[in-house]
C-alpha positions as CSV (number, residue, x, y, z in Angstrom):
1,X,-5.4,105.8,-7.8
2,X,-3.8,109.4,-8.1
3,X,-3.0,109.2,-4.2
4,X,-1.3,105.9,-5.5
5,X,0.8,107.4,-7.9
6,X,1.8,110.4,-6.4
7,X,3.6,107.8,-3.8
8,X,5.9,106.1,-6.5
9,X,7.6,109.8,-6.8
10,X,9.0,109.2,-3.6
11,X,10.2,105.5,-4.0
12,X,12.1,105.4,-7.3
13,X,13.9,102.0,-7.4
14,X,18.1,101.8,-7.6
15,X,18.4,99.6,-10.4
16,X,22.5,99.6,-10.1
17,X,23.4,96.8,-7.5
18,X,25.5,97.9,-4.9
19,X,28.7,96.4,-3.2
20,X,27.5,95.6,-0.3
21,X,24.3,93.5,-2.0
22,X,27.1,92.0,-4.5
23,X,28.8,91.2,-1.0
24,X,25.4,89.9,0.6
25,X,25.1,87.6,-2.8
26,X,28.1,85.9,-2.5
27,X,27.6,85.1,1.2
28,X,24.5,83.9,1.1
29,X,25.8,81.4,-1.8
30,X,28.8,80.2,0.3
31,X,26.5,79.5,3.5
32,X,23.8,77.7,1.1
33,X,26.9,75.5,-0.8
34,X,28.3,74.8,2.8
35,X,24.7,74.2,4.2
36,X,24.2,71.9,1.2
37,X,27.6,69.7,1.4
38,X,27.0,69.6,5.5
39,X,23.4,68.1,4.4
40,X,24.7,65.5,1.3
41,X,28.2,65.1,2.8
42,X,29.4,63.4,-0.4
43,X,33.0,62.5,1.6
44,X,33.3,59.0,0.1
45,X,32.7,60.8,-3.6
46,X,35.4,63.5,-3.4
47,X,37.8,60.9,-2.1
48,X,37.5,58.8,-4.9
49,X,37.0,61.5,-7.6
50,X,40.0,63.6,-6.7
51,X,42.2,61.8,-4.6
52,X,42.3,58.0,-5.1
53,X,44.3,57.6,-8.8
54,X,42.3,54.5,-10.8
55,X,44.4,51.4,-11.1
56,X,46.2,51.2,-14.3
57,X,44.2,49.2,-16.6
58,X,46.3,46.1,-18.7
């Protein structure tokens, strides 16, 4: 395995994330939460929960 090691010199991991993967993150998560609310398409839910106000009750 010293061939093996002598390998890892060479390809030393970044552990700081950089922009562009913070970027990459974040756009992945909007195309999964848009891909997700295309699939579910809870329409009739976000109506009701944020734009219908409840009847008053008596």
């Amino acid at each position: 395995m010293a061939g093996g090691a002598g390998l890892f010199k060479f390809i030393k991991p970044n552990n700081r994330p950089q922009p562009v993967d913070i970027q990459s993150a974040v756009g992945w998560g909007v195309v999964a939460l848009t891909g997700a609310v295309w699939v579910v398409q809870p329409f009739d839910w976000v109506k009701k929960t944020f734009f219908e106000k409840p009847e008053p009750e008596n």
